[in-house]
C-alpha positions as CSV (number, residue, x, y, z in Angstrom):
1,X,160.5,68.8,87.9
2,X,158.7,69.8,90.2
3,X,157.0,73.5,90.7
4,X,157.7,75.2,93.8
5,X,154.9,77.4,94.8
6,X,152.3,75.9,96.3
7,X,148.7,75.3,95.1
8,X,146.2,77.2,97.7
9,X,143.7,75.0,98.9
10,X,140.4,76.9,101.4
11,X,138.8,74.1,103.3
12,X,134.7,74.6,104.1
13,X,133.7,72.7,107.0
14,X,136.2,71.1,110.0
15,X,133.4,68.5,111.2
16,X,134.3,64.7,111.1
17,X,135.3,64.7,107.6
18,X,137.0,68.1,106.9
19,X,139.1,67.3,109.9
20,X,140.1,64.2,108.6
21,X,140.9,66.2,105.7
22,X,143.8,68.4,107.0
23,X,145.0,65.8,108.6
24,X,145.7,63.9,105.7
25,X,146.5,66.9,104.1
26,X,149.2,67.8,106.6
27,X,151.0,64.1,107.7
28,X,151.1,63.1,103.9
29,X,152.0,66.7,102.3
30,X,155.6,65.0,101.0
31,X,153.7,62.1,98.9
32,X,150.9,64.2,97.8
33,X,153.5,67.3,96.6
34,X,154.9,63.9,94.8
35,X,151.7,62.8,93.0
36,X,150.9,66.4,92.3
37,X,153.5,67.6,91.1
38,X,153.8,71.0,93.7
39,X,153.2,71.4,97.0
40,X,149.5,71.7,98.6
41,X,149.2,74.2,101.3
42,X,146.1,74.2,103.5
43,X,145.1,78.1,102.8
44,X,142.3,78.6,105.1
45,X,139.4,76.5,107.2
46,X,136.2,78.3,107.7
47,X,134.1,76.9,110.3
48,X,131.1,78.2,112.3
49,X,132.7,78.1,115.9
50,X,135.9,79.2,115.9
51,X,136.7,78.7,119.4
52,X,136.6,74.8,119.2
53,X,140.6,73.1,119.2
54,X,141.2,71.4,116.4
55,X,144.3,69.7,116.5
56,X,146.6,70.6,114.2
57,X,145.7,73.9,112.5
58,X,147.4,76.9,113.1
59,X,144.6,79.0,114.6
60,X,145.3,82.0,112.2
61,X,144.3,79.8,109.0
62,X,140.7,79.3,111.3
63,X,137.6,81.6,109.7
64,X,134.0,82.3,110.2
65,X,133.6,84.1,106.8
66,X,133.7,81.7,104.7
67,X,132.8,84.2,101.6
68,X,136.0,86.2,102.3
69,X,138.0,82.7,102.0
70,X,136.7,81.4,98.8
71,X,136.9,85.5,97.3
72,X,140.4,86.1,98.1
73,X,141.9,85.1,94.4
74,X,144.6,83.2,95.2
75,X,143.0,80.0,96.0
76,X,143.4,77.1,93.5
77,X,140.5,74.7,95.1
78,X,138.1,74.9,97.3
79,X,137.3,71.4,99.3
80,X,133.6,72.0,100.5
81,X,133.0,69.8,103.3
82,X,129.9,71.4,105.1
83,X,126.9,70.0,103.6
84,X,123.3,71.4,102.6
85,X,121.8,73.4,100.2
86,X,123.1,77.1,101.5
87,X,125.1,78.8,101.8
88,X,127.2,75.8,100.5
89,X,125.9,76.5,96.7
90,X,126.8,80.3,96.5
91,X,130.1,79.5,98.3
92,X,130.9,76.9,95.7
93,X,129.7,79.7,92.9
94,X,131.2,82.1,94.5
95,X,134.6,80.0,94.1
96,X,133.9,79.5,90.3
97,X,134.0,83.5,89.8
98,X,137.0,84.0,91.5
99,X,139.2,81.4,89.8
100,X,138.9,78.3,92.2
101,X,138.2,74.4,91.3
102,X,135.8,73.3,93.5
103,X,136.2,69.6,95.6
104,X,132.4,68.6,96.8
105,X,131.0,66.2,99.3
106,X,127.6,67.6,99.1
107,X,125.6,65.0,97.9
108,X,122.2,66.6,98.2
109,X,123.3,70.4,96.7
110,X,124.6,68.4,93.6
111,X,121.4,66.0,93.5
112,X,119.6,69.2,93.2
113,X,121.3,71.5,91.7
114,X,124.2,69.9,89.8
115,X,123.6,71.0,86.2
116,X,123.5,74.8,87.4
117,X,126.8,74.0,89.2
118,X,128.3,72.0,86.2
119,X,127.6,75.2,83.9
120,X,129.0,77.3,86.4
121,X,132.5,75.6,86.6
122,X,132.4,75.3,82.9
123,X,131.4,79.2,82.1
124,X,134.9,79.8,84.7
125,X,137.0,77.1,83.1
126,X,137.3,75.1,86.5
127,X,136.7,71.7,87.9
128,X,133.9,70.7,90.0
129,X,134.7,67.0,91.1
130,X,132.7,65.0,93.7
131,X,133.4,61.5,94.3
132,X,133.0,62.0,98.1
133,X,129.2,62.6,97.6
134,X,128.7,58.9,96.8
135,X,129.5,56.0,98.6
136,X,132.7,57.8,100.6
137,X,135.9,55.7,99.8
138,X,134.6,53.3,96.9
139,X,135.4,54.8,93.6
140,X,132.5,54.9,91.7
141,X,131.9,58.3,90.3
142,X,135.3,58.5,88.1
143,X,135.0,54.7,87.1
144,X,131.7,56.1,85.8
145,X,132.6,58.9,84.5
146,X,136.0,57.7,82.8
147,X,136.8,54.5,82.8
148,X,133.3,53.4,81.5
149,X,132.9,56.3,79.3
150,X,133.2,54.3,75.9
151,X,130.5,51.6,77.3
152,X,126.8,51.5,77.8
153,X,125.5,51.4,81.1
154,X,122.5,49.4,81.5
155,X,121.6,49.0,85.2
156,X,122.9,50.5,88.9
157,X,121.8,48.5,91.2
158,X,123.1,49.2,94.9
159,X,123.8,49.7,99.0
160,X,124.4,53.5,99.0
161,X,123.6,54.0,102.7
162,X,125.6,52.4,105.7
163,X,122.9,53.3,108.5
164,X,120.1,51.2,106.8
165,X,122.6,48.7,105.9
166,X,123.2,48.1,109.0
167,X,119.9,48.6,110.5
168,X,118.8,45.3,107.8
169,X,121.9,43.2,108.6
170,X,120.6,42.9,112.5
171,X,117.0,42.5,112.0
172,X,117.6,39.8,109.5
173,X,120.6,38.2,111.7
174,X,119.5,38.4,114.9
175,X,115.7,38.5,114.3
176,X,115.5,42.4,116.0
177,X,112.5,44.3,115.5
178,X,113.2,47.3,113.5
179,X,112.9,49.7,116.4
180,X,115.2,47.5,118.8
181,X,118.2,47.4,115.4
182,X,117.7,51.4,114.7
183,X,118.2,52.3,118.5
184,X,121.3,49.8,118.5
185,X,122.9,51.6,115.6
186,X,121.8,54.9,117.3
187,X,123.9,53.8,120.1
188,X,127.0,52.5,118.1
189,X,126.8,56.3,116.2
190,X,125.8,54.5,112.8
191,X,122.6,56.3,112.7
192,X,122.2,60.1,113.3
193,X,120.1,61.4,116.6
194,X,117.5,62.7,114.0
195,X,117.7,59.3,111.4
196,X,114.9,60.5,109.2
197,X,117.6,61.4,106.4
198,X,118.5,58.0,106.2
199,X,115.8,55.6,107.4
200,X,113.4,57.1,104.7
201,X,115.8,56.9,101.9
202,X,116.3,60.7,101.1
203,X,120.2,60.5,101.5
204,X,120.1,57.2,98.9
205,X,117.9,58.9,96.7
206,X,120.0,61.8,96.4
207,X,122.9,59.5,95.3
208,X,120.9,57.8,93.4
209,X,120.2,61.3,91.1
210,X,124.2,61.6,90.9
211,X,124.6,57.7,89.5
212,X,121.4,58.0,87.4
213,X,122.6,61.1,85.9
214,X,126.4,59.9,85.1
215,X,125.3,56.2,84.1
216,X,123.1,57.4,81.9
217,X,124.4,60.9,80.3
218,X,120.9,62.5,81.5
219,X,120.3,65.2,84.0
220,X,118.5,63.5,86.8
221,X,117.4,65.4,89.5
222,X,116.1,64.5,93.6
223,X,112.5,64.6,92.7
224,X,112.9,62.1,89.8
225,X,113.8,59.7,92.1
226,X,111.0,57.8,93.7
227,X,111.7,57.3,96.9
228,X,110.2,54.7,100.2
229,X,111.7,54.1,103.5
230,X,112.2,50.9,105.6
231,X,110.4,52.1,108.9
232,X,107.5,49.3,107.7
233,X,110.1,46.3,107.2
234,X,109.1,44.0,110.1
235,X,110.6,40.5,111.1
236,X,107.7,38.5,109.3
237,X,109.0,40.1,106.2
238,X,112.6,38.6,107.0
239,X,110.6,34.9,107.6
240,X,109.2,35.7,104.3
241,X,112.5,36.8,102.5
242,X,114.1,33.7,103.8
243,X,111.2,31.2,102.7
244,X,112.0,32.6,99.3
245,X,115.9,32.2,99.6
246,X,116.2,36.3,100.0
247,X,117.4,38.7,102.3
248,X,115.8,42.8,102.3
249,X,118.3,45.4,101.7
250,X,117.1,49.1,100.8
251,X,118.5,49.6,97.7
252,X,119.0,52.7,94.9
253,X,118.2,51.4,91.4
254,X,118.6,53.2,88.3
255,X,118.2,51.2,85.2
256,X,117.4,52.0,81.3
257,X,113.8,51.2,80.0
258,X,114.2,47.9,78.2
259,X,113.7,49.9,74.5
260,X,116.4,52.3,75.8
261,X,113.5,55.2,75.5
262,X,114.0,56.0,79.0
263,X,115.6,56.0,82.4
264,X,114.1,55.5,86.5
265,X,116.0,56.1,89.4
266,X,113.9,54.9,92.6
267,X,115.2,53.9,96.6
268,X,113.3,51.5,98.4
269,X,113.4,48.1,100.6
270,X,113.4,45.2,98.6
271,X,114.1,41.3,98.9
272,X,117.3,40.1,97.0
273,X,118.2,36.3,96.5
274,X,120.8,35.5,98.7
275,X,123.2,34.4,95.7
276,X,122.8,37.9,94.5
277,X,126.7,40.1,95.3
278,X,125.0,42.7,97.3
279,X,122.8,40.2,99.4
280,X,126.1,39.3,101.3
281,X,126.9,43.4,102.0
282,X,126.9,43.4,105.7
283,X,127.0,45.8,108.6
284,X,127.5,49.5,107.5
285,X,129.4,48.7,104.9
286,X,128.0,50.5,101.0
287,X,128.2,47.9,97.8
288,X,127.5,49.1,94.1
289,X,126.3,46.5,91.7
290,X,127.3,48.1,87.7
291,X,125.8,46.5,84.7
292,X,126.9,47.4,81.2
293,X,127.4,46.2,77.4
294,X,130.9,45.8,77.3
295,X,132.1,45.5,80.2
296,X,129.5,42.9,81.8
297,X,129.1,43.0,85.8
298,X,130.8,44.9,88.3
299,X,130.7,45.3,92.0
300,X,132.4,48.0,93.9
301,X,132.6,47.6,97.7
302,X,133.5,48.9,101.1
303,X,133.2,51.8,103.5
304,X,130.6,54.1,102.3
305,X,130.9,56.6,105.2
306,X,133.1,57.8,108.5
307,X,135.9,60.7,108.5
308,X,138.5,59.0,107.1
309,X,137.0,56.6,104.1
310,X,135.1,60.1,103.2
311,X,137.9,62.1,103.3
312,X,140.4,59.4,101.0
313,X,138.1,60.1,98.4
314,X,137.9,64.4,99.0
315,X,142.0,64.2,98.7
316,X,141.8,61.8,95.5
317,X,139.6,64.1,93.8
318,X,142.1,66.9,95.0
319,X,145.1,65.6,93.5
320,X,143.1,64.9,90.2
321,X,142.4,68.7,90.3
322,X,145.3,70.0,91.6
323,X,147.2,67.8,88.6
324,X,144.5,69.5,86.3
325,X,145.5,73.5,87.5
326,X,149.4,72.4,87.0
327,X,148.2,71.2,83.3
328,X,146.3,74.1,82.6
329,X,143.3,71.9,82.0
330,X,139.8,70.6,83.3
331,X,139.0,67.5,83.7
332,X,135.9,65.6,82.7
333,X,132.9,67.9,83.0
334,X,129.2,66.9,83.0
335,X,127.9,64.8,80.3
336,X,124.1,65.0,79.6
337,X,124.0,65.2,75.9
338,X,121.4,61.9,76.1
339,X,118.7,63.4,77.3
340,X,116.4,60.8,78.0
341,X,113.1,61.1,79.6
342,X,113.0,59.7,83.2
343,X,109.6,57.5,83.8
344,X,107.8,57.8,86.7
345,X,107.6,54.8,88.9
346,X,103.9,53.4,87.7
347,X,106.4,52.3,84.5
348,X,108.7,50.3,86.3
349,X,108.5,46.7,86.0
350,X,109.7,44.2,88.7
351,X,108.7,41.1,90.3
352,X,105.9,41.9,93.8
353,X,106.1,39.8,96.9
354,X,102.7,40.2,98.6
355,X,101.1,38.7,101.8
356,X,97.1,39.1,101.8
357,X,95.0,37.8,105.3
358,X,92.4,35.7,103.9
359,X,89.2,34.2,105.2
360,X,89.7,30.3,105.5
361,X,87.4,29.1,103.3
362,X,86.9,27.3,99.7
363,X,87.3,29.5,96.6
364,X,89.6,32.6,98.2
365,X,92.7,31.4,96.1
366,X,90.4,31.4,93.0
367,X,88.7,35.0,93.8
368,X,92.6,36.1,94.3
369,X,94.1,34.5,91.4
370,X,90.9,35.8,89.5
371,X,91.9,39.5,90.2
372,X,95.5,39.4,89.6
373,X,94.7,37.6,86.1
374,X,92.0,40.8,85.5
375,X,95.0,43.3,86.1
376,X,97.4,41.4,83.5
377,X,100.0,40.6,87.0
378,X,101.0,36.9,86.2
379,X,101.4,34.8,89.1
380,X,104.9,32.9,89.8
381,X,103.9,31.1,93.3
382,X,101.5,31.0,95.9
383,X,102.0,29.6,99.7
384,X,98.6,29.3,101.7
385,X,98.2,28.8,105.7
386,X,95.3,28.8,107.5
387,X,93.8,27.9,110.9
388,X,90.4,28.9,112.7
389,X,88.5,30.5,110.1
390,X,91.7,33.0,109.3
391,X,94.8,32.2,106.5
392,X,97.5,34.3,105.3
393,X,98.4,33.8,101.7
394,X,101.6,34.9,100.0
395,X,101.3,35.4,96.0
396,X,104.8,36.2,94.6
397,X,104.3,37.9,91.0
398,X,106.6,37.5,87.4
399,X,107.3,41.0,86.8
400,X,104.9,43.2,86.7
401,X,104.2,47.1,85.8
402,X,103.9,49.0,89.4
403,X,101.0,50.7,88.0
404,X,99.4,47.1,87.1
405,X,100.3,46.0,90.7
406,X,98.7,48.9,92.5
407,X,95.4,48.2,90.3
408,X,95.4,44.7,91.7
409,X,96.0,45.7,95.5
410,X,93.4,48.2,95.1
411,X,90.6,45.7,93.7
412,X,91.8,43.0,96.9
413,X,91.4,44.9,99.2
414,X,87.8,45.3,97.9
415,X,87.0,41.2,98.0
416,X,85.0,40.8,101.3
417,X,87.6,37.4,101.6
418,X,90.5,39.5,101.7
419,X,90.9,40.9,105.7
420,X,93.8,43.0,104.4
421,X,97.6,43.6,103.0
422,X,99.9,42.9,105.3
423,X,102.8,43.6,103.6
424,X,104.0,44.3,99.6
425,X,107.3,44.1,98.9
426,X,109.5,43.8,95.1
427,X,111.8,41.4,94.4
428,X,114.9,42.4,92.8
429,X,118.4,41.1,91.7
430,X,117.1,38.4,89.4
């Protein structure tokens, strides 16, 4: 039977994806009533300019005081759509105290702050749900969360970040400088005027926190998360990748230690064999690779950003907690009892593609080899070209400690037969 009196629901942020939101909110309100269980009524929409038209909603449920909204008492969620660190977090507490759920996209306030957050919906008996904040429409976060809750997750290996995706897909199909692919997905409106957030990995890493964290029942934080941005990917990387039957995508990766000790979480561009699931992730589109005991390999793949993929996973997560305040229940809150430490990067081990110029000349290859074989870095192959008096050389490595490789870079650089290092890359997805 089903209740008559709606559940309140204050909206934060009318951008792209809070707009998409109410839409959905408004032109599906029979079927999600239906799935609930009650109606959903849209309460309030607080917004910073609240002379802009936004089709659709009543201009007396429009706000600039967002603290009013989320303090009025008689609002079952809050759907917090406007980003950043404030004042979205003491809105979001704020909503805790007075009696509200909360609905998050805000991947970077939860990469930061998420345990406080988690304790705060727990200490008020509410939910604080946020599959929007990773990935947009995949479902990841609750497969994570619930339906892999009785398994062991081992490795999370994936695309998190449409821009760069897209940004990789043209240089490597089309042979584009990276400049020439970022100003053509600045012109399509993949990539942001200011594309700093995304070309240098900070949005990935902060989704890479939120996996690590949930994979692996430890509180993982931003800073844990080592982080490198794709600015120095050139074209002769992409001849390189391809010699070696790989493609470079920048990728999160958060794995356990190989004792199970310990956990990393680190973002950066990396070549992947082109058999490998994610290397055939093109365009914008976001692909998650999951590796676990039971349950053996999963992939999870689509549209990991845009207004409406973003906001079909806010209104999932809505109805879950809507379904929850009908219950008189919470759903599944955070899960850190693990505790594992989380190794810096200098512990990570993974296979190195580098390209060295090299004098032209008898004995380099020995001096080389000499050095990597001093640093305990095992050499897999080796490819050598040379021509008047100059060579390049390209070494790939069997996997290595990334505090072993950057001893060995360090002590090339120092051979008078090494000109420089043009380029190191890692090689992942074995």
């Amino acid at each position: 039977m089903m209740r008559t009196r709606p559940l309140k629901v204050a909206l934060l942020g009318c951008g792209v994806v809070g707009s998409e939101v109410a839409r959905i909110m408004t032109t599906h309100a029979d079927d999600l009533a239906a799935r609930i269980g009650a109606p959903v009524e849209l309460a309030g929409v607080a917004v910073r300019r609240p002379s802009k038209v936004r089709e659709g909603i009543p201009a007396e449920l429009v706000t600039t005081d967002a603290t009013a909204l989320v303090k009025r008492g008689d609002i079952d969620v809050v759907v917090e759509v406007i980003g950043g660190i404030e004042p979205a977090r003491s809105l979001i507490t704020t909503a805790f105290e007075h009696g509200a759920s909360v609905v998050s996209a805000n991947k970077a306030l939860l990469a930061q702050d998420g345990a406080a957050l988690h304790a705060a919906a727990e200490e008020h008996d509410a939910d604080l749900y946020y599959e929007a904040a990773v990935a947009g429409a995949i479902p990841l976060i609750r497969p994570l969360r619930e339906s892999l809750a009785g398994d062991k997750v081992n490795r999370v290996l994936g695309i998190v970040n449409g821009t760069t995706n897209f940004i990789l897909d043209k240089m490597d199909s089309t042979g584009a400088g990276y400049q020439e692919a970022l100003d053509e997905a600045t012109a399509l409106g993949y990539a942001e005027a200011d594309p700093t957030a995304d070309v240098e990995g900070f949005d990935a890493a902060a989704k890479a926190a939120i996996l690590a964290g949930i994979a692996f029942h430890t509180r993982v934080r931003l800073d844990d998360v080592y982080r490198e941005g794709m600015a120095e990917v050139t074209a002769s990387d992409f001849a390189s990748a391809k010699n070696m039957g790989c493609t470079i995508k920048l990728l999160a990766i958060c794995e356990r230690a190989g004792d199970g000790g310990s956990v990393t979480a680190r973002v950066h561009p990396a070549m992947i064999p082109l058999t490998h699931p994610l290397a055939s992730v093109r365009g914008a589109y976001n692909a998650v690779f999951v590796e676990s005991d039971a349950a053996g390999q999963l992939m999870f793949y689509g549209p990991g950003a845009g207004g409406a993929p973003t906001a079909s996973a806010v209104l999932g997560d809505l109805v879950a907690v809507c379904r929850n305040r009908l219950n008189g229940a919470t759903g599944p809150g955070e899960s850190a009892y693990a505790a594992l430490p989380v190794s810096g990067m200098g512990e990570v081990f993974t296979r190195y593609h580098i390209s060295l110029d090299v004098a032209d000349k008898p004995g380099v290859l020995a001096q080389v080899a000499t050095v990597f074989a001093e640093h305990g870095v095992s050499i897999d192959t080796v490819r050598q070209q040379g021509k008047d008096g100059e060579a390049s050389l390209v070494v790939v490595t069997h996997r290595a400690s990334d505090a072993a490789l950057g001893g060995t870079v360090e002590a090339l650089r120092k051979l008078d037969t090494v000109r420089g290092v043009a380029s190191i890359m890692r090689v992942e997805g074995e």
